[in-house]
N, C-alpha and C positions, 0 to 999 in steps of 0.2 A: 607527734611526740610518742616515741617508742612505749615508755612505761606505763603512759595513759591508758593506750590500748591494750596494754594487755590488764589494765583492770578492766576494761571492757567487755575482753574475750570471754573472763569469768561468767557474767553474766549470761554467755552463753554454753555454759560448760559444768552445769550441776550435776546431769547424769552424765554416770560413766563411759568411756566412752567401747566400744564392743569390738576394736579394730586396735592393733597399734603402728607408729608409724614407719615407713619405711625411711630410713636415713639416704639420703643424698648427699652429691660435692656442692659445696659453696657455688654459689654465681656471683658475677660482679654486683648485680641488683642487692645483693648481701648487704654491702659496705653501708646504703641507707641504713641498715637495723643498728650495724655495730655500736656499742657506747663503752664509753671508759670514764676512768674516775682520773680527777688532777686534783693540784692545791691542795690537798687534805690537811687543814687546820683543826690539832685541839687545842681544846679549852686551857686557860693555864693550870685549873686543878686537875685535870684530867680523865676529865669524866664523860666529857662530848668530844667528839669531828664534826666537823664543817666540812663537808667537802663540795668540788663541783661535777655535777655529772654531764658527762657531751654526750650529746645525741643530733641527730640531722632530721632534716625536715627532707623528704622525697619532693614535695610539691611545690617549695620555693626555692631547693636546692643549695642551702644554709645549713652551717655549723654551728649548731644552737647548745646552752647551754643553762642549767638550774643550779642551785644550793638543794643539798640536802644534808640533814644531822642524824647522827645516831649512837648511841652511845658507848661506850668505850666495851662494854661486854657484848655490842651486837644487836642490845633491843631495841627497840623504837626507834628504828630506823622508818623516818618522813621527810616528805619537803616541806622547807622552808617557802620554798620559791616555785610559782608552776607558771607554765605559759610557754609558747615559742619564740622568745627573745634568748637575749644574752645576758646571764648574771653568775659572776667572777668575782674574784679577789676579796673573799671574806678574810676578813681579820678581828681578831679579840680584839679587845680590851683588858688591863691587866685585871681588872677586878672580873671578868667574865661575864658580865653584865648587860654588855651590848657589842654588836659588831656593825662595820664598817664593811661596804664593796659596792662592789658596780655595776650596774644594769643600762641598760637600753627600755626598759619596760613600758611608760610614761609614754611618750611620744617619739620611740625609735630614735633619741637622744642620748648617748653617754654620762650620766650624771654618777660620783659617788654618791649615797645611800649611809641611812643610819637606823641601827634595826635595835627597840628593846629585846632580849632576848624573853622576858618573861612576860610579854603579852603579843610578843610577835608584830609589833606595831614599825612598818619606817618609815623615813621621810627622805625626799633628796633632800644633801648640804650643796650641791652647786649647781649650776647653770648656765656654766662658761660653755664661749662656744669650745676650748679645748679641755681636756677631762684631768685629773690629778692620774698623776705614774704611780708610783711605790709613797704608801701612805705610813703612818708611825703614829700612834698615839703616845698622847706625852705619860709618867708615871701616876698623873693626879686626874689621867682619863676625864681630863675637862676639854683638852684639843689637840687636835691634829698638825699636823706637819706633813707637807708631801712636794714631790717636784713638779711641774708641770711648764708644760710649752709655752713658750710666750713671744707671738711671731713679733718683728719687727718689719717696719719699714725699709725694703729694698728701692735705694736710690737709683734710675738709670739716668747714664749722660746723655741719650737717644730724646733728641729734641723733635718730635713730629710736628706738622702743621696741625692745626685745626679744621674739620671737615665739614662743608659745607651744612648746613641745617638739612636733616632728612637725607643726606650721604647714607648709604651703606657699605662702609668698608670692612673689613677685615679685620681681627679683633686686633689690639696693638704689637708692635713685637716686645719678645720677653727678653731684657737685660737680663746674662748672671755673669758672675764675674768673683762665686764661691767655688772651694774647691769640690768641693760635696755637696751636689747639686740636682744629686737623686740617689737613691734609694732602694734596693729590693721589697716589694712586697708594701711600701709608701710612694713611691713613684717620684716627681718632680718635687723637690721638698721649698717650703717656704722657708723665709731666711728667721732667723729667729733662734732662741735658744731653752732649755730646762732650768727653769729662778726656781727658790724653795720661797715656801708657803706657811704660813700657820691658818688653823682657820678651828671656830670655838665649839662645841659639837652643837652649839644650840643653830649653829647656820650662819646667817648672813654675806659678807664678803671677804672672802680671801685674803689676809693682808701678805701681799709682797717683802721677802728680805732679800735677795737680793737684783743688779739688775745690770750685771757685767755680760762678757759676750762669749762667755763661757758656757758648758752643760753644768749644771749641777749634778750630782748623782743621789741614791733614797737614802734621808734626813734619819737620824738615829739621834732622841733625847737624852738628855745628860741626866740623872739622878734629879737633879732642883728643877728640872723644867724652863730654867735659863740659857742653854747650850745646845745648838745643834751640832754634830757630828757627818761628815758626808765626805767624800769624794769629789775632786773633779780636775783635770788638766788645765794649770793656769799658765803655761808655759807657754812661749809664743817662739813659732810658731804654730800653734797648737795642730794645726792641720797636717805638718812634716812630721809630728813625733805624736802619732797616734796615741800609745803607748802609754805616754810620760804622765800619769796623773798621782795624787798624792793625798794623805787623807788630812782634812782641815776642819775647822771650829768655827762655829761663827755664835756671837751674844745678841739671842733675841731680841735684849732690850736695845741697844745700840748698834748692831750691826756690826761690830767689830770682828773682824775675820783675821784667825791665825792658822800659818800651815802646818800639821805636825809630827809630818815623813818629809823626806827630801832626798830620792836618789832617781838615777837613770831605770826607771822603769811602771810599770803600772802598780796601784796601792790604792786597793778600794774596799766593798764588803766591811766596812766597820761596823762591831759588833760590842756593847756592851758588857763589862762582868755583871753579876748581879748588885755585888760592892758600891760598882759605880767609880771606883777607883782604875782599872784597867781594860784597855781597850786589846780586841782583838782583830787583824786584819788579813786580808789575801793579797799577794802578791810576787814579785819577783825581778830578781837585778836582769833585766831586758839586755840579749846578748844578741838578739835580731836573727835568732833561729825561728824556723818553721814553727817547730814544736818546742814547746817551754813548761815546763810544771809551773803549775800556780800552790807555792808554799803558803804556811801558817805563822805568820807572828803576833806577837802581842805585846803591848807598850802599856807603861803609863797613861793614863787619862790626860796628860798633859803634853804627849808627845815623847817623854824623857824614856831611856832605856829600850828600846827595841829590843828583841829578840827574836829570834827563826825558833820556831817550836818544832817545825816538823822535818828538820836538817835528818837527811837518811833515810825518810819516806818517800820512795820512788813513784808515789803516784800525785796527780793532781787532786786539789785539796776543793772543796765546792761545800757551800749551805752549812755556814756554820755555827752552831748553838750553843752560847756556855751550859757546863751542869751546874745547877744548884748551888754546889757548894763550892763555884767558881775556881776549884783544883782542875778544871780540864775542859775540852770541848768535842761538842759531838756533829761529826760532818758526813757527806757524803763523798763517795768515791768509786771508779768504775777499777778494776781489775779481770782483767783477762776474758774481759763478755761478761761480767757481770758485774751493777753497781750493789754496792753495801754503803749501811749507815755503821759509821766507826767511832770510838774515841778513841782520842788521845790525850794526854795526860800533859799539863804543864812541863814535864823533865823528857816528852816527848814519847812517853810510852803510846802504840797504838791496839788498841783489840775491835773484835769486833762484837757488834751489838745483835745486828741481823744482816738476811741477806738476800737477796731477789728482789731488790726495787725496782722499777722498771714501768712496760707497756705505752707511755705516752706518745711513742712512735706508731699511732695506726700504720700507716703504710710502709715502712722499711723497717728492720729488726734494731734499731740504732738505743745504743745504750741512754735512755733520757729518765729522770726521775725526779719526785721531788718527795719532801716528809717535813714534819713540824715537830718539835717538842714540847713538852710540859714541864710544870714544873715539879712534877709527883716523878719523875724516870720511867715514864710512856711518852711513847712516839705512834704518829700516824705517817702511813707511807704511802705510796702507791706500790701495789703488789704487783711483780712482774710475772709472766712464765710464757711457755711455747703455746700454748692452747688456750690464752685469753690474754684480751686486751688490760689495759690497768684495773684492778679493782682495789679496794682499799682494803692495807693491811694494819695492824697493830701490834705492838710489843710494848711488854713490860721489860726485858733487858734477860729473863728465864723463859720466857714463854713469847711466842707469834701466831697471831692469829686471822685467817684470812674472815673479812664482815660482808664484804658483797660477792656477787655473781652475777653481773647485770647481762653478760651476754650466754648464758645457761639456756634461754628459752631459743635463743638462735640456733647454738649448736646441740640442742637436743634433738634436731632434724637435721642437720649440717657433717660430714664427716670433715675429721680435719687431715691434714698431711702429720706424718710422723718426724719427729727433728731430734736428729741425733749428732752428738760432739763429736769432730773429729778433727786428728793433729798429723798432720805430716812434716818431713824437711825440705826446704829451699834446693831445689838444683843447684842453685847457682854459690850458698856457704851452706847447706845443712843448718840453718836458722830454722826452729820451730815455729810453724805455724797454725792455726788454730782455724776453726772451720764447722760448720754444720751442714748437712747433710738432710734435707725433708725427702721426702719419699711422696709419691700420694695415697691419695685414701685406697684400699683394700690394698696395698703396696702386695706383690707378689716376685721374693728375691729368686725366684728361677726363670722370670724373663727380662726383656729387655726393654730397656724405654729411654728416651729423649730427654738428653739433660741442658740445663740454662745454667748459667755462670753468670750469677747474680754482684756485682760490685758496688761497695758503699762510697760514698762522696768523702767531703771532706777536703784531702786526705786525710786530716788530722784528726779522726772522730772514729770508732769502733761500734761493730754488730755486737750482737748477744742474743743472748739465750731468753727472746721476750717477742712477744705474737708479731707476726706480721702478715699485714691482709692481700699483699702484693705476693709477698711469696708463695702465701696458703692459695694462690688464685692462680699461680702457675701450676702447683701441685693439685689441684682438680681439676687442671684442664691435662694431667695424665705425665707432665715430666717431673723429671728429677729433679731438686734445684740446689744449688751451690753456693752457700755465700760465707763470708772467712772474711780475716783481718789481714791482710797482707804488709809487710813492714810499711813504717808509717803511721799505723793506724796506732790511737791512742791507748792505756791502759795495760801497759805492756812495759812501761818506764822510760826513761827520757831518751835512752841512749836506742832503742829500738825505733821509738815516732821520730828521733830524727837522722834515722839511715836513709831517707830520700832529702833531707835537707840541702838544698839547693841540685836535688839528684830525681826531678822527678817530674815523670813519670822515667822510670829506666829497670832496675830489679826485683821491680812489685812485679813484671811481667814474669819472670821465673817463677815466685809463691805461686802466684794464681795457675799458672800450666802445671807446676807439681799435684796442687790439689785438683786438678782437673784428673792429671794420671791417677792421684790416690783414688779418687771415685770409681775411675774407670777398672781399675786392677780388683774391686770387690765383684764385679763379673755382671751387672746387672743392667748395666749401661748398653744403647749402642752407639758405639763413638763414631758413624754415620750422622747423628744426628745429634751435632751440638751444638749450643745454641749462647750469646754472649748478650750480656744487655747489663747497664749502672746508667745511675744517674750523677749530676757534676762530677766530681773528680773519677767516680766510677763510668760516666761516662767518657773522659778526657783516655781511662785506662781501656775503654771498650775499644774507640777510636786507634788506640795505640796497639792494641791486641791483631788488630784485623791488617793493619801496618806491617805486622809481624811474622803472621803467620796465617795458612789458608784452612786450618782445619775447622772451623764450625760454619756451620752451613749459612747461616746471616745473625748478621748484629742490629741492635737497637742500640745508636747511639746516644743518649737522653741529656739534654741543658749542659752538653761539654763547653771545655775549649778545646778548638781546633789549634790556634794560632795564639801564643802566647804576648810576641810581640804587641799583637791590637789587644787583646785581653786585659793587659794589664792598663791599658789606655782607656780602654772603651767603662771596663763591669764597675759599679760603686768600690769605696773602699781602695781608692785608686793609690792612696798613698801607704797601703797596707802591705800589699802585695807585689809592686818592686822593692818595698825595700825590705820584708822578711822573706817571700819566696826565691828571692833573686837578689845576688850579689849586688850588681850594679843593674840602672837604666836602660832601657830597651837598648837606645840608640848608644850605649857605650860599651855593649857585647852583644851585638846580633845576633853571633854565632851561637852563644848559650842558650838565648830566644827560639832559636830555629832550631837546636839539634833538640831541645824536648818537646817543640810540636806535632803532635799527629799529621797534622798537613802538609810536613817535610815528608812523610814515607807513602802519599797519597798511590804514588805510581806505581807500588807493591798489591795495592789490597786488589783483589778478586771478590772478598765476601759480600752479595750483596747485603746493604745496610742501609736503614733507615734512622729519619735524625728527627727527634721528638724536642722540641722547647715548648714553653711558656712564651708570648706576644710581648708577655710586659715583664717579663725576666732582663734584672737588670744586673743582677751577679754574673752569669753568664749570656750575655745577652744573645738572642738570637741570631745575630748578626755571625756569631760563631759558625752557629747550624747553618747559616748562608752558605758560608765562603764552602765547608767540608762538603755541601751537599752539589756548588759549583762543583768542585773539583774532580767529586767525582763522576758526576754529568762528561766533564770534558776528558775523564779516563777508562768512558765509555760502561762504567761497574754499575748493577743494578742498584738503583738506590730509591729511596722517595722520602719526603720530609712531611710532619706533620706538627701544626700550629697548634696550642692550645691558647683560643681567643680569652683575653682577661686575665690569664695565669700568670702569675712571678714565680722564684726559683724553686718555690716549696708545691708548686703545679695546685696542690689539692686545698684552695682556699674554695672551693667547691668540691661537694662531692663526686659530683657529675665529672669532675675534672679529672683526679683521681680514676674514674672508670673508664673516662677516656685513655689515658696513658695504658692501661693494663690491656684495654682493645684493643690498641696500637699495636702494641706488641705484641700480645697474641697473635694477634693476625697475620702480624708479618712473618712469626715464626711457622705457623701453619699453613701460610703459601709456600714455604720452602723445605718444608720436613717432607722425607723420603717416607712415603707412603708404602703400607707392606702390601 
C-alpha cells in the first residue's frame, strides 16, 4: 500500500538529507506506485468528501482500493478505511449522518457496508452471494433501495444418462439458448436478471419488489418514501431493441408498476427535483446512428409534460444534479479534449461552472470523469491534467481548488514527457483536427527522434488533455508520441462523431497522416522512424493504416477487428453492432462487411506488425488477432502475436497486464528502429 509506506519512509528520514536527487524517466515498474482518486462524494452540507483512492499492490498484482475524507478547505484529510482490499461506492445520507459502500474487507466477499460517520463504527447490511449495484437512500434515511442480480434457473432440453456410481466423466454440457451469453470483462454470464430491493439500514433481508425478466436500472425515491423511480427496457423483444428503455414507477407498498416515457429510444438517469414534483431524465429519439447525443429533459413527477431542456446543446449531456433551488441542473460534459461540469438552466441556458475533470483513464488519455454536488453550490470532482493522474478537486462556482497530490512523491524522482495542443486540416476536406504532441523528458527541438502514432478505440470516445502512463512510457523510452481525435471521435458535436457513420474505418485514415505530416514539418522528427500502435477501434484503424500505406517502420496492432463480417457474430453486444454500426446484416451486404475490413487489404501491407489481445477479451475477441496474424503468416509479412493470459478488452485488470502490453510494444518497436 503505497501511502502506508511512505509514512514509513518518514521514520527514516529525520535528518536532512546532504545529497539531492537526481531525476530519472519513468519505468514500466512506475505504474505499481501510480494512484488516483474516483467517486469523490460530498457531504450534503458541504463540508466533507468522500472519496476513493486506488493504489495496487506489486506482490499480489491487484487493483486495490480505500475511502478517505477530507474536508472541503483541505484539512484533515485521513482514512476512513486502511488495508489491501476493495472499498468503493461511498454514499451520504441525506441528513449526513452515515454512509453506505462496499468492501471486500471481512472475508474477501463483496458485502454493502454501513458506516456511523461520528464514531466511525460499520457493519455489513448483506450477505448475498451477489452484491447490491447502484444503492439510494430513501429521504427519512431509514432504507435503502438498490438493484441487484438475481440469477435464475436455466432450463436445458439436453437429456443425459445417468453415470455409473464412481464414473468419472466430464463435467455436463452447457445448454444456452440467450442471446447475450457472455460478456467482456464478466465472461460466460448466468441467466438471471437486476429486480430492485428495499432493505432497512438496521440489516436483515432484502426484501424483493420486483421479479419480471427484465434489468431494472438505479432506484431513485419519491419525496414520501412510497415510490421508486428507475429505468429499464420492457419491450419485447427486448434483446432486438437494445436501446428502447423508458423511465417507470413502481408503489412500494403494492407493487404497482407505471411507465412514464414511451418513445423509440433509450430514457433513463432519472433524477429527482428537490420539490419532489419534477423529474429529470437522459435520453434520445434513437435514429440507429453510430454516434447520438444523449440530451436533457424533464417531466412531471407523474410522467405528464416532457420537455428537451438542452435542444441546441451540441454536446452529450452525462451526471446530472438538480440545483437547490430546482431552476436548473448541473452536469458533466467533454468538449473538444476536455470534460467540464456545466449548468444549465430550465429555459436551456448553459454556462460553465469549472473545468479540467478528468484522469481516471490510468492508461490511455481518454476523456473519463466523475463529480458530486452539495447542497450549499460546492462540488467535488476528479482533477484532470497532463502531468498527474486524478486527484481530487473542489469548487465553490468562483473559486477551484486542487486537495490532493498523491502521485508528487513519484514524480519528484520521475521526469515526465512534455504535452502540447495541436490542430491541423484533414487532407482529405480541411476538417480541423485536434491533437497532442508529448515530447520526452530533456526533449531537445534541434534533434531528431522516433515518433509513434498513438490511436484511441471507440470509435465513438475522445483523448484529452489528462495523464497518461502508456504515453508517458513511450516518451521515456526516447519517442515522440502522437495521439488526436480524428473524425468520429466524440465531443466535437453530432454532426462530426458521425462523419464515419456507417463509414468506418475510411477518412479517419487522411486526419491521422495529416497530423502525422503536421508533426513531421515542425523539423524534429525522423520520419525513418515511425511508428503506429491503438488499441480496439485504434487498433482496427492501426490494421488499416498499414493496408494503406508502407511508411512506418512496424505496427502494434492491439484487441482489433480484422474482419467485420465475424466481428459482429462472434464480440458480446452482438445485437448492438449490426444494427447501429451497419446498415443491414452481415449476410444481407457482404460487400459493405468486407470493403471496411483490414483483412480485405492484407496483400498490400509490408509493415512488419505485431497483434496484441487479451485471452478472454470478449468485445473483440482474439479470434480477430487470429485470422490477421494468419494472414499475414500466409503473405509471407514479419509479424508475431502476443496473448495476454486472463485479460478481457480493458487488458489492465492487472497491473502486470498493463506492463505487459507497453513491453510488447516497445520491444517490437525497438527491434525495428533504424539504429544511428
Amino acid at each position: 500500500m503505497k501511502y502506508l509506506f511512505k509514512i514509513s519512509l518518514l521514520l527514516f528520514s529525520i535528518a536532512p538529507l546532504s545529497y539531492s536527487q537526481v531525476k530519472s524517466n519513468l519505468e514500466l515498474i512506475d505504474i505499481f506506485n501510480m494512484e488516483f482518486v474516483s467517486d469523490p462524494q460530498i457531504s450534503p452540507d458541504g463540508s466533507r468528501i468522500i472519496y476513493v483512492r486506488n493504489f495496487k499492490d506489486i506482490m499480489t498484482d491487484r487493483n486495490l482500493s480505500n475511502l478517505w475524507i477530507v474536508n472541503f478547505d483541505g484539512s484533515n484529510n485521513r482514512p476512513l478505511t486502511t488495508g489491501n482490499q476493495n472499498d468503493f461506492y461511498p454514499r451520504w445520507s441525506h441528513d449526513g449522518e452515515k454512509i453506505i459502500f462496499k468492501s471486500n474487507t471481512a472475508d474477501d466477499k463483496m458485502k454493502l457496508y454501513l458506516m456511523w460517520m461520528d464514531t466511525k463504527e460499520s457493519v455489513p447490511l448483506t450477505n448475498s452471494p451477489e452484491v447490491p449495484n447502484e444503492v439510494a437512500w430513501s429521504y427519512n434515511n431509514k432504507t435503502l433501495a438498490f438493484n441487484m442480480f438475481v440469477p435464475k434457473k436455466h432450463k436445458s432440453i439436453l437429456k443425459m444418462p445417468t453415470k455409473p456410481k464412481g464414473a468419472k466423466w466430464n463435467s455436463p454440457p452447457i445448454y444456452i439458448d440467450d442471446m447475450n451469453y457472455r460478456s467482456d470483462g464478466q465472461g460466460y454470464l448466468k441467466s438471471g436478471n437486476m429486480q430492485l430491493f428495499t432493505l432497512p439500514i438496521e440489516g436483515g433481508t432484502p426484501r424483493q419488489l420486483t421479479y419480471s425478466n427484465f434489468n431494472h436500472g438505479r432506484p431513485v425515491w419519491s419525496k414520501n418514501n412510497e415510490l421508486l423511480y428507475f429505468s429499464a427496457n420492457f419491450h419485447k423483444p427486448e434483446e432486438i431493441e437494445p436501446l428502447d428503455g423508458e423511465i417507470h414507477q413502481i408503489n412500494i407498498n403494492d407493487g404497482t408498476v407505471k411507465s412514464l416515457t414511451k418513445r423509440y429510444g433509450p430514457d433513463n438517469n432519472p433524477v429527482l427535483s428537490p420539490s419532489g414534483t419534477k423529474i429529470a431524465y437522459l435520453g434520445f429519439d434513437d435514429k440507429l446512428q453510430g454516434y447520438q447525443l444523449t440530451k436533457l429533459y424533464v417531466m412531471n413527477a407523474d410522467g405528464t409534460n416532457s420537455t428537451l431542456i438542452s435542444k441546441g446543446f451540441d454536446r452529450t449531456i452525462q451526471n446530472i444534479n438538480w440545483s437547490k433551488d430546482g431552476k436548473g441542473l448541473y452536469f458533466q460534459y467533454n468538449d473538444k479534449g476536455d470534460t467540464k461540469l456545466g449548468y444549465i438552466s430550465l429555459t436551456g441556458k448553459v454556462s460553465v461552472v469549472t473545468e479540467n475533470l478528468g484522469g481516471l483513464s490510468l492508461g490511455r488519455p481518454y476523456n473519463s470523469a466523475s463529480y458530486s454536488a452539495s447542497n450549499s453550490n460546492k462540488f467535488a470532482y476528479t482533477l484532470g491534467g497532463t502531468n498527474h493522474p486524478a486527484d481530487l478537486g473542489v469548487t465553490d462556482s468562483k473559486s477551484s481548488k486542487r486537495l490532493t497530490a498523491l502521485n508528487d512523491d513519484l514524480f519528484s524522482f520521475r521526469n515526465l514527457g512534455n504535452v502540447e495542443e495541436i490542430w491541423w486540416e484533414s487532407s482529405f476536406d480541411q476538417r480541423k483536427i485536434q491533437g497532442w504532441i508529448v515530447t520526452p523528458p530533456n526533449f531537445d527541438s534541434t534533434k531528431k527522434y522516433p515518433m509513434i502514432l498513438e490511436i484511441h478505440g471507440g470509435p465513438f470516445l475522445s483523448y484529452g488533455s489528462v495523464y497518461t502512463a502508456e504515453i508517458q512510457a513511450y516518451a521515456a523510452a526516447g519517442y515522440v508520441v502522437l495521439y488526436c481525435n480524428p473524425r468520429g471521435s466524440t465531443s466535437y458535436g453530432v454532426e462530426f462523431g458521425n462523419l464515419i457513420h456507417h463509414d468506418y474505418p475510411n477518412h479517419d485514415y487522411e486526419d491521422l497522416m495529416s497530423g502525422v505530416d503536421a508533426v513531421i514539418e515542425k523539423g524534429f522528427i525522423d520520419d525513418e522512424n515511425l511508428f503506429v500502435t491503438g488499441g480496439s477501434g485504434g487498433g482496427i484503424l492501426t490494421a488499416w493504416i498499414v493496408g494503406k500505406t508502407n511508411r512506418f517502420k512496424a505496427a502494434v496492432v492491439a484487441k482489433p477487428v480484422i474482419n467485420w463480417y465475424s466481428f459482429v457474430l462472434y464480440a458480446d453486444n452482438i445485437q448492438f453492432f449490426s444494427k447501429y454500426w451497419f446498415a443491414k446484416k452481415p449476410w444481407e451486404d457482404p460487400k459493405s462487411y468486407l470493403k471496411r475490413s483490414p483483412l480485405s487489404y492484407v496483400s498490400n501491407i509490408s509493415t512488419p506488425t505485431m497483434l496484441l489481445t487479451g485471452e478472454q477479451d470478449f468485445r473483440t475477441p482474439i479470434a480477430e488477432s487470429e485470422q490477421f496474424y494468419a494472414a499475414l503468416k500466409l503473405e509471407n509479412v514479419e509479424t508475431a502475436m502476443v496473448r495476454i493470459p486472463g485479460a478481457s478488452h480493458g487488458i489492465a485488470n492487472k497491473p502486470s497486464n498493463l506492463i505487459a502490453k507497453l513491453a510488447s510494444i516497445l520491444s517490437w518497436f525497438e527491434k525495428h528502429k533504424n539504429k544511428e
